[in-house]
C-alpha positions as CSV (number, residue, x, y, z in Angstrom):
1,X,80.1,98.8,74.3
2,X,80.4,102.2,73.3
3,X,83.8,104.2,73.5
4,X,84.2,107.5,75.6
5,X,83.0,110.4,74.5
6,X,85.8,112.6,72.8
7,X,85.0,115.7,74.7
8,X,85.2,114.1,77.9
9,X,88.3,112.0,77.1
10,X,89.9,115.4,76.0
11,X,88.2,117.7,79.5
12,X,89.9,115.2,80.9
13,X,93.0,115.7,79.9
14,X,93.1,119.0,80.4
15,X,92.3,118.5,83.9
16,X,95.5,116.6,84.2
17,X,97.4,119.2,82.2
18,X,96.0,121.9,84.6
19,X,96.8,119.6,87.8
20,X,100.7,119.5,86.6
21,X,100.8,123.2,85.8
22,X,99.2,124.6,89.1
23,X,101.4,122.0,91.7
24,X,104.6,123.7,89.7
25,X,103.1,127.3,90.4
26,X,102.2,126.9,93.8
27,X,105.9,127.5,94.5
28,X,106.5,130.5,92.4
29,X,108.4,132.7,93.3
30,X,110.5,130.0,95.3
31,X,112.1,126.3,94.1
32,X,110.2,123.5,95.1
33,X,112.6,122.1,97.4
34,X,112.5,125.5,98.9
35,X,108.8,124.7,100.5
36,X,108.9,120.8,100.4
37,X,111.9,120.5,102.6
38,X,111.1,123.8,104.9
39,X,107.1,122.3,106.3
40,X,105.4,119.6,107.6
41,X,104.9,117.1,105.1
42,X,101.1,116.5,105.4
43,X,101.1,120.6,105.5
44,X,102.6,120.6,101.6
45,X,100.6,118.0,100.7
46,X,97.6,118.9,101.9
47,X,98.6,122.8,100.6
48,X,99.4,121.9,97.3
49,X,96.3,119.7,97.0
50,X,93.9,122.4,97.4
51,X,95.2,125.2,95.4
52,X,95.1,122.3,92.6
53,X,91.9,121.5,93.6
54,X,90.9,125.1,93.4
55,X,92.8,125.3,89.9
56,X,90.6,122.1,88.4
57,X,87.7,123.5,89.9
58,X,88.0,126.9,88.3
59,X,89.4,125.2,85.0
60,X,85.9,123.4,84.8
61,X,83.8,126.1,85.3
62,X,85.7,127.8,82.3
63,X,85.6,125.1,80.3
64,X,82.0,124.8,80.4
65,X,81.2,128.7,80.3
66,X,83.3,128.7,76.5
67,X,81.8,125.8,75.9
68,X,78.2,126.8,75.8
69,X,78.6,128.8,72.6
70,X,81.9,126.8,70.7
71,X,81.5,123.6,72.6
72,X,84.1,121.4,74.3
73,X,86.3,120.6,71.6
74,X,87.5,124.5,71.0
75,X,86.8,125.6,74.8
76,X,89.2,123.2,76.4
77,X,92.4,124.6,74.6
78,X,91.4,127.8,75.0
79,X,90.4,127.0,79.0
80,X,94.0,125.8,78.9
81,X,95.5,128.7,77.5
82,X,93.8,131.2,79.8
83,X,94.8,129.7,82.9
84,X,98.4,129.5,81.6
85,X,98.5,133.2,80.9
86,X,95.8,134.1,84.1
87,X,99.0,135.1,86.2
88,X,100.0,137.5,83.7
89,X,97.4,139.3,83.7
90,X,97.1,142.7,85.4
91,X,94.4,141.8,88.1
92,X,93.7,138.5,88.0
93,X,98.0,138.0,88.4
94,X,97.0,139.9,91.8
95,X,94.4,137.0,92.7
96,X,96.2,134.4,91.4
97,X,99.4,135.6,93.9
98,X,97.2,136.4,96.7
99,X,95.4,133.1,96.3
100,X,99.0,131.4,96.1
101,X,100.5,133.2,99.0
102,X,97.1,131.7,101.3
103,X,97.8,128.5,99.9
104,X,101.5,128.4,101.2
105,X,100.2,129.9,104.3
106,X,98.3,126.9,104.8
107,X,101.6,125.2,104.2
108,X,102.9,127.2,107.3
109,X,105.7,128.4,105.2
110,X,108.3,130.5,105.7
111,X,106.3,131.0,109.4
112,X,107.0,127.1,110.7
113,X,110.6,126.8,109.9
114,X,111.2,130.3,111.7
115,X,110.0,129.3,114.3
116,X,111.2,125.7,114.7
117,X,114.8,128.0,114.1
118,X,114.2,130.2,116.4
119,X,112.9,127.6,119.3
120,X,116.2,125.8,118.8
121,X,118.4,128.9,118.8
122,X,117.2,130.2,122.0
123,X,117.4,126.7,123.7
124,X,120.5,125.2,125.6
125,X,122.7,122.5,123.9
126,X,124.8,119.8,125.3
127,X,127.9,119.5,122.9
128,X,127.9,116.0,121.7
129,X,130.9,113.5,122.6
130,X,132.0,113.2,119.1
131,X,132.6,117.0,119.5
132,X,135.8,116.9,121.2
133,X,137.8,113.9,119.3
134,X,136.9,115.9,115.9
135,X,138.1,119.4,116.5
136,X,141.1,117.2,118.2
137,X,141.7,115.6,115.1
138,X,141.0,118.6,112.4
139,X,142.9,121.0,114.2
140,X,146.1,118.6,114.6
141,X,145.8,118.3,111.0
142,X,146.2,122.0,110.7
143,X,149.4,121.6,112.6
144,X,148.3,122.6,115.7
145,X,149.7,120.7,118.8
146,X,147.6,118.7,121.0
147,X,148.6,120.4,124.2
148,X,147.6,123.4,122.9
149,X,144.4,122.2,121.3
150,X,143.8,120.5,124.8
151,X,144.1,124.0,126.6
152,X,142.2,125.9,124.1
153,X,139.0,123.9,124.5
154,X,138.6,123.4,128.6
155,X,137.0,126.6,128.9
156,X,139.9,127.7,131.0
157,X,140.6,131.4,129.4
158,X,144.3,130.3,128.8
159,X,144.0,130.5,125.1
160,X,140.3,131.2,124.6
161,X,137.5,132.7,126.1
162,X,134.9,130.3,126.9
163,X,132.1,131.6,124.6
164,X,134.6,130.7,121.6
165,X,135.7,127.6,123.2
166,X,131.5,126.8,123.8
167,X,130.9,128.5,120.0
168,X,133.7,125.9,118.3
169,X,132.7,123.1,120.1
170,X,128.8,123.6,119.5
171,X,130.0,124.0,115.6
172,X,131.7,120.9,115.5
173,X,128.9,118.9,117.4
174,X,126.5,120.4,114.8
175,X,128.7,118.6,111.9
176,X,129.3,115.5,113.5
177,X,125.6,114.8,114.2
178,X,124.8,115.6,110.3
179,X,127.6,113.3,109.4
180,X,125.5,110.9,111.2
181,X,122.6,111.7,110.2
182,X,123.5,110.9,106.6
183,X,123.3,107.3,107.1
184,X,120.3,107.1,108.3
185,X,118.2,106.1,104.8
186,X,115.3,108.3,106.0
187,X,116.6,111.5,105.5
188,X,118.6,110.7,101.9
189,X,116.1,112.6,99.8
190,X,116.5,115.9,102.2
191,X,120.4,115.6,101.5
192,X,119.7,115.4,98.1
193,X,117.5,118.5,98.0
194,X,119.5,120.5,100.1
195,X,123.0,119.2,98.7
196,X,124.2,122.4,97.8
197,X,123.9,124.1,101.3
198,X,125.6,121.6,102.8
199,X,128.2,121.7,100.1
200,X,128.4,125.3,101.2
201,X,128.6,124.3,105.0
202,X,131.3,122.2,104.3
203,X,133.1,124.8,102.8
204,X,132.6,127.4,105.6
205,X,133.6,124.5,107.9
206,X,136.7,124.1,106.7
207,X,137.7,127.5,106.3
208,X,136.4,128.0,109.9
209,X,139.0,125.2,111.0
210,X,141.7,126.8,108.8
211,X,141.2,130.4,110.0
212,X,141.0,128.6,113.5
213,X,144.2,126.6,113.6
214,X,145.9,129.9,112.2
215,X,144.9,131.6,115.1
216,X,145.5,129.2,117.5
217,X,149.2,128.8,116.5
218,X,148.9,132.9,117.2
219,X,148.3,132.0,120.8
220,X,151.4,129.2,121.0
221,X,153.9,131.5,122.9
222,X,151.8,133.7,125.6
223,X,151.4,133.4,128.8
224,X,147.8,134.4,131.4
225,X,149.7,136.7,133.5
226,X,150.4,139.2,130.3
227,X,148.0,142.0,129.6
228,X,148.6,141.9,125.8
229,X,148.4,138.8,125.8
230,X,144.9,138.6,127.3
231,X,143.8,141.3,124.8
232,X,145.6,139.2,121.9
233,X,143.2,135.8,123.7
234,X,140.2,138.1,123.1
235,X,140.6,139.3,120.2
236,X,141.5,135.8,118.9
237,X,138.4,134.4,121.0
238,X,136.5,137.1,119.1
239,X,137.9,136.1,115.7
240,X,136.6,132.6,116.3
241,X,133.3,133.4,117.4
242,X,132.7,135.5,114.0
243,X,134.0,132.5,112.3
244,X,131.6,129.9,114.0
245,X,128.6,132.0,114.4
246,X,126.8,132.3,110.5
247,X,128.2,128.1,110.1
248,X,126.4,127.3,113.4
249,X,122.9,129.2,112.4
250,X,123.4,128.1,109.0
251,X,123.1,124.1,111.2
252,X,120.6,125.3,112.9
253,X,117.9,125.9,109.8
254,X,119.2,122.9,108.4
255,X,118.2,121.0,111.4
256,X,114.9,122.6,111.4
257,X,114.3,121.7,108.3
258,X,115.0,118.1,108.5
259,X,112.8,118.4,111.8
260,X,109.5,119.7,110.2
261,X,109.9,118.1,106.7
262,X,110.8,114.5,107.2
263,X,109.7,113.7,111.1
264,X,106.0,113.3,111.3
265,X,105.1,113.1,114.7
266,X,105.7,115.9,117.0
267,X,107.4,113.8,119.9
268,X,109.3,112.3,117.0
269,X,110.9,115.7,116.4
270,X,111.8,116.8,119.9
271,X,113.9,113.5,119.6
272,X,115.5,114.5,116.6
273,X,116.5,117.8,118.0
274,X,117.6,116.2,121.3
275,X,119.9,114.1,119.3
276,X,122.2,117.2,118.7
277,X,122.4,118.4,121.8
278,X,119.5,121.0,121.9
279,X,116.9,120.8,125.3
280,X,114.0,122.6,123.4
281,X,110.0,122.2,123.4
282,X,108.4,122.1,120.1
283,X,105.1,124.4,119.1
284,X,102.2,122.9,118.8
285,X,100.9,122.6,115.0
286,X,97.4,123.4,114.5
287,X,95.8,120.5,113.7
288,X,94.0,119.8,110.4
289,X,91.5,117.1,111.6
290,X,88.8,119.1,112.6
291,X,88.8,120.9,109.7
292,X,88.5,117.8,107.3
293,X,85.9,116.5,109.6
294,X,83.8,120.2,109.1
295,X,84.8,119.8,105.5
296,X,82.9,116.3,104.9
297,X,80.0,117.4,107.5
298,X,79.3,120.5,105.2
299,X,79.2,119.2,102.4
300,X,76.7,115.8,103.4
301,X,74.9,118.9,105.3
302,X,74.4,120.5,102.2
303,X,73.2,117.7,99.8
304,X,71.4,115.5,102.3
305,X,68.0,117.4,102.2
306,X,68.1,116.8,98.5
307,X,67.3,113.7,98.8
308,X,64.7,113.7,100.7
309,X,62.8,116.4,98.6
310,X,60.3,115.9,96.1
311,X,61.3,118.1,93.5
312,X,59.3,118.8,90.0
313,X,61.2,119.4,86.9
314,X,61.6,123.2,87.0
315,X,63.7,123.0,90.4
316,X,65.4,119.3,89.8
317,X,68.8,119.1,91.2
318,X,71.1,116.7,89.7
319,X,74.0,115.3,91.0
320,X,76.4,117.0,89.4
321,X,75.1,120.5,90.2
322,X,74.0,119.4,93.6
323,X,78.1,118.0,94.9
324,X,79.2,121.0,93.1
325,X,77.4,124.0,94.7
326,X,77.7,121.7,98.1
327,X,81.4,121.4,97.2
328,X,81.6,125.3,96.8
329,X,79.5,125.5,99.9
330,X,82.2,123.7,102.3
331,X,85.3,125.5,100.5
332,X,83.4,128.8,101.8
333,X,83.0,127.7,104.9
334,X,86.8,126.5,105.4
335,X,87.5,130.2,104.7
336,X,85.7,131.6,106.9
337,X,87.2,129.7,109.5
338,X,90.1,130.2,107.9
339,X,89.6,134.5,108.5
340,X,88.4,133.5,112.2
341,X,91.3,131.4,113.6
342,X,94.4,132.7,111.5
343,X,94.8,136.3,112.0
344,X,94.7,136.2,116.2
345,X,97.5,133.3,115.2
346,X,99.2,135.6,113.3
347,X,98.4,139.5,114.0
348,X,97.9,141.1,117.5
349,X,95.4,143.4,115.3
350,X,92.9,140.3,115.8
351,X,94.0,139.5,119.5
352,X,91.7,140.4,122.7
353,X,93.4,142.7,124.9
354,X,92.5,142.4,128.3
355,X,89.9,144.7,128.8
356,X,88.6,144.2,125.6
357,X,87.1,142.5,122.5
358,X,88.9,143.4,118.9
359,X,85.8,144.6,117.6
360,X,87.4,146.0,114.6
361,X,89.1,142.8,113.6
362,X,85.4,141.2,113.2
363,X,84.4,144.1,110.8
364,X,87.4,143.5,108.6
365,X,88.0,139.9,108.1
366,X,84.0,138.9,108.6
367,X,83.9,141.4,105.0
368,X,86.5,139.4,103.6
369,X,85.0,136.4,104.8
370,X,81.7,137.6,103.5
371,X,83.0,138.5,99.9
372,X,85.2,135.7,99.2
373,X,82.7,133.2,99.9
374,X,80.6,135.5,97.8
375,X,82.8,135.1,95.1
376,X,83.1,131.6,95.1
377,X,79.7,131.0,95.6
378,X,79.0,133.4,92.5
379,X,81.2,131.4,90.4
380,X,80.1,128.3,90.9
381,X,76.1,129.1,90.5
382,X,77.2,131.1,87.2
383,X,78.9,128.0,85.4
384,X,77.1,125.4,86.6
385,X,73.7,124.3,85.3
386,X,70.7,125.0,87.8
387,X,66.8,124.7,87.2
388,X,65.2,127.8,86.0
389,X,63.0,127.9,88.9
390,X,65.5,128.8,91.6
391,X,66.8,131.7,92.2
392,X,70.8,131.1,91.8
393,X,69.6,130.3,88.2
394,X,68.7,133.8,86.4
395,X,70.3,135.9,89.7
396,X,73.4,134.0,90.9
397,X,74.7,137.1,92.5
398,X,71.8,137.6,94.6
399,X,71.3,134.0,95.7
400,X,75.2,134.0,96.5
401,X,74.7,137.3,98.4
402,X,72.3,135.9,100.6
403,X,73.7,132.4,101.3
404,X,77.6,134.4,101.9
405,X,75.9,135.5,105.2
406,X,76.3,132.2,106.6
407,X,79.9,132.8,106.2
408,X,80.5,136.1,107.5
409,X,78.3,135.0,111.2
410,X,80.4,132.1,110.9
411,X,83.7,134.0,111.0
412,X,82.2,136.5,113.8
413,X,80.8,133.9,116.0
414,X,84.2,131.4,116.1
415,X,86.0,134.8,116.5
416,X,84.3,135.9,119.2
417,X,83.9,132.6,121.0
418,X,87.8,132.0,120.1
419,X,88.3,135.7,121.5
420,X,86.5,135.3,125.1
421,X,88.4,131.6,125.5
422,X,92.0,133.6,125.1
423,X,91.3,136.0,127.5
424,X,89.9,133.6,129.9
425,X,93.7,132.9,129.7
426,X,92.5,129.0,131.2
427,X,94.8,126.1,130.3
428,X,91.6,123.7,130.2
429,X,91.6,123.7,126.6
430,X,88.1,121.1,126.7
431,X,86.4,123.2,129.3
432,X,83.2,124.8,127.8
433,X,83.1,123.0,124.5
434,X,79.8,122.0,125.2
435,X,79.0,126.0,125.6
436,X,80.6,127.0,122.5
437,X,78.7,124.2,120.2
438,X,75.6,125.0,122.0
439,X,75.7,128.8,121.4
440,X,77.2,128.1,118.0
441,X,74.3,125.4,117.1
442,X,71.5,128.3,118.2
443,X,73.0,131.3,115.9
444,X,73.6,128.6,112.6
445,X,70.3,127.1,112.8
446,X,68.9,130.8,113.5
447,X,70.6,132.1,110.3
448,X,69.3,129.3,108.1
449,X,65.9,130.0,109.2
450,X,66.8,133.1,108.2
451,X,67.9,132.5,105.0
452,X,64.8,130.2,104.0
453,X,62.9,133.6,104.7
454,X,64.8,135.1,103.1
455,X,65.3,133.1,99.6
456,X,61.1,133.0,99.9
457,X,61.2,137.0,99.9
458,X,64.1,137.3,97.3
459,X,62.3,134.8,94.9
460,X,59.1,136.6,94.7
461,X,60.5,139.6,94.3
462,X,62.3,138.7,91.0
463,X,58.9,137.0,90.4
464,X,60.1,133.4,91.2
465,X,58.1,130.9,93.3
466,X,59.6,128.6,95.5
467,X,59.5,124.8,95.6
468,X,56.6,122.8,97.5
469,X,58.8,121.4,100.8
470,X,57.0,120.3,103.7
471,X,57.4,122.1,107.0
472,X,59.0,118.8,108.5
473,X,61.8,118.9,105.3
474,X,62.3,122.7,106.5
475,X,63.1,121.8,110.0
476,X,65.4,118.8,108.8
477,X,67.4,121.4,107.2
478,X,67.5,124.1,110.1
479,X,68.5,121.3,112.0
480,X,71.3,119.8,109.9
481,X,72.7,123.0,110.0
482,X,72.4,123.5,113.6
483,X,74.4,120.1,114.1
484,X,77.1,121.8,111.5
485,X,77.1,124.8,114.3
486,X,77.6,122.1,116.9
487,X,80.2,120.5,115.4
488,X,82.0,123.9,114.6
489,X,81.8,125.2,118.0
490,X,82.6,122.2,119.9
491,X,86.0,121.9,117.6
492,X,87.0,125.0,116.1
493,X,88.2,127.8,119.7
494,X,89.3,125.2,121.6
495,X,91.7,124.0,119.4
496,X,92.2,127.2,117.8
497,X,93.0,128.2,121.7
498,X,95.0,125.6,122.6
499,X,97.5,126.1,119.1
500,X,97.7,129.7,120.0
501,X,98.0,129.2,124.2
502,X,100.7,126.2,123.3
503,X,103.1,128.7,121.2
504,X,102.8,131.9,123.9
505,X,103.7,129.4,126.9
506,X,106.4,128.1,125.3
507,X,107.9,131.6,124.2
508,X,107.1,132.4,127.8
509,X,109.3,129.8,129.7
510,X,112.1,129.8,127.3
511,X,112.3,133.8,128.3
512,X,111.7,132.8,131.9
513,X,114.2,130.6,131.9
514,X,117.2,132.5,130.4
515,X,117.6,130.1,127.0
516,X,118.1,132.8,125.2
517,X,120.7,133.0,122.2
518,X,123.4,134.4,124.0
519,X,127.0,133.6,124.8
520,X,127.6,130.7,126.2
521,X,130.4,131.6,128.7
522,X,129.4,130.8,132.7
523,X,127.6,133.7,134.3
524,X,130.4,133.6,137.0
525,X,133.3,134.7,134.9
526,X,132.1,138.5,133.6
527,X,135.6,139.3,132.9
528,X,135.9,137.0,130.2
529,X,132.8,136.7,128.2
530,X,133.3,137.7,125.1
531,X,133.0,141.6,123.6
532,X,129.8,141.9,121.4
């Protein structure tokens, strides 16, 4: 039995080295626990495992570049060392941020936690029963009588307005339910990471109670039926309100955070929230299933026709080179989707109006589309080792170039199909799926016939010759990729739709229905809510 080779053993290595240092950087600029503890788990995860996929992939094309002059041995340090110092560098820094920043958009961060906050903010909260007995119990602890703490929270306007009365209670109902919350095992490691907020919280809650019970006592001696004494209730209400209003946001992001980062199902979460009070809906996360399942299809899609070709020595695939290009292939393909779904998600640049299709939009991201799966394409058919007879071989560039125009229909037909669903404006989200895969299946099977013409025009005019394949292995392929189309069309607008539909209806009927972040005081006593 013979021992590994040591180049391998040591590529190896290196992979491992470059696996650690790229899951560190994906946070930069932020901590860690920033991200970790602010998404959906399965988001991180799955973020953090593709840019180091990315990172191993580009560390292996490297290595084996340097290595076809000075061999493994000497190019793997020196791989290592120039991926260490690539986001120092003046432009590749640029795509080593950018390519970060996409990444922890995939993660859905800051965006998710924003709007988790800003779902619960808006919604309307049922102080807790534990709410009462505490402020009861900190306040008389401060000194203040019970009578007086009695009358300052029934919402009453003898000693405070109600908004304060609503603010302190909401505050105190926010603290109790994290106290409780801190026993349940689950959530131990988000305490952990986000131990020194709290520690903060804690502080800010006690100094609200202190400043509270100072200005309650202020209060002791005044009647209703006085005018400055009124004023002196307002201005103390106001006081109060100031006091409570940072500490209860401050709850509220924590509370998102524990929602999105620990919780894994969606129904899961609205419980969560409804355990503190809040009466909110959730946004729908876009789900990550269909893309895995186009992920795996594109990539059996593109190595299945090897095996049933014939090949001679001058165009023989091996395995290696045949999962990477078909790797490279589906990682393209994930970003053109990625340029047809995300920016109507995220932009109303990329959003139909009613009249009309955001015909601009396709020009700009199906170029980006087009020229980063370009670039990855070119990468991969430059380090890789391919049979002199095709064409990616001596003219990667123009092989890449040609098979990048898969990508850049791709992004302006799910864009368009995506676009017309939206302004259909139908809540049906499976209506016409069958329509959008068929129309997709007819323009991807159209373009790879178009590219086999293609590649046969291109090769003979850098004097190449292409394979022998059998008209019957030529229609196998145009119909693989015609099933891909399917696939994509049948999966990709409708849920891209239904994500997208899901968030506007649920901004929509928290506007309709008045749970907006607002004072809390009853709409029947004007004269008392508090001054903003």
């Amino acid at each position: 039995m013979h021992g590994l080779d040591p180049s391998i053993v040591a590529l190896g290595l290196g992979a491992i080295a470059i696996c650690v240092v790229s899951a560190i950087d994906f946070h930069a600029p932020f901590e860690t626990a920033d991200i970790r503890f602010a998404v959906m788990r399965d988001r991180y995860y799955f973020a953090v495992f593709a840019y180091v996929t990315i990172a191993v992939v580009f560390y292996f094309f490297v290595a084996i570049l340097m290595s076809r002059g000075t061999g493994l041995v000497v190019a793997i340090p020196a791989t290592i060392a120039f991926m260490v110092l690539t986001p120092h560098l003046p432009v590749l820094g640029w795509v080593i941020d950018f390519l970060r920043r996409m990444m922890q958009t995939l993660a859905r961060y800051p965006q998710v936690v924003e709007t988790v906050i800003v779902a619960i903010a808006r919604s309307p909260i049922k102080v807790t029963e534990r709410a009462r007995p505490e402020l009861q119990r900190e306040l008389e602890g401060y000194g203040v009588p019970a009578g007086l703490i009695e009358k300052a929270l029934n919402d009453d306007d003898q000693v405070l307005a109600p908004g304060a009365a609503t603010m302190i209670k909401q505050v105190a109902s926010l603290h109790t339910s994290f106290v409780e919350l801190r026993n349940n095992k689950r959530f131990k490691r988000f305490f952990r990471a986000r131990k020194a907020a709290f520690d903060e919280m804690e502080r800010q809650y006690r100094r609200m109670l202190r400043r509270s019970a100072r200005a309650l006592l202020l209060t002791e001696d005044i009647t209703v039926s006085d005018v400055d004494a009124l004023e002196l209730v307002l201005e103390i209400s106001d006081f109060i309100s100031e006091e409570c209003e940072d500490l209860r946001v401050a709850y509220q992001r924590r509370l998102a955070e524990a929602t999105l980062s620990v919780v894994d199902r969606r129904d899961s979460r609205t419980e969560l929230i409804s355990s503190f009070g809040y009466q909110t809906v959730l946004p729908q996360p876009l789900p990550f299933a269909p893309l895995v399942i186009i992920f795996v299809l594109d990539f059996v899609v593109s190595v299945a026709p090897l095996f049933f070709m014939d090949l001679s020595k001058n165009y023989e695939v091996d395995s290696l080179t045949g999962g990477l290009s078909s790797a490279a292939h589906a990682v393209a393909v994930m970003i053109s989707i990625f340029f047809a779904i995300y920016p109507k998600a995220s932009t109303n640049f990329a959003r139909p109006s009613l009249y009309a299709l955001p015909w601009r939009s396709y020009i700009v991201f199906g170029a980006l589309s087009y020229l980063l799966g370009n670039a990855v394409l070119w990468i991969t058919y430059s380090a890789i080792p391919i049979a002199p007879g095709w064409l990616a071989s001596g003219h990667p560039l123009a092989a890449s170039s040609l098979v990048s125009l898969v990508f850049l229909v791709n992004t302006l037909v799910l864009s368009i199909l995506l676009d017309v669903r939206l302004r259909a404006d139908s809540l049906d989200y499976h209506e016409a799926r069958l329509r959008d895969g068929a129309t997709h299946a007819v323009v991807m099977a159209s373009v790879m016939l178009c590219l086999l013409i293609g590649f046969t025009l291109v090769s003979r005019y850098f004097g190449l010759n292409m394979p022998y394949i059998s008209w019957l292995q030529y229609a196998f392929t145009i119909a693989l990729f015609g099933v891909l189309g399917f696939v994509m069309g049948y999966l990709v607008p409708s849920t891209a739709e239904a994500y997208i539909e899901a968030n506007k209806l649920i901004r929509k009927s928290s506007a309709l229905d008045g749970n907006r972040l607002e004072w809390a005081a009853p709409a029947s006593q004007p004269s008392t809510q508090l001054r903003s």
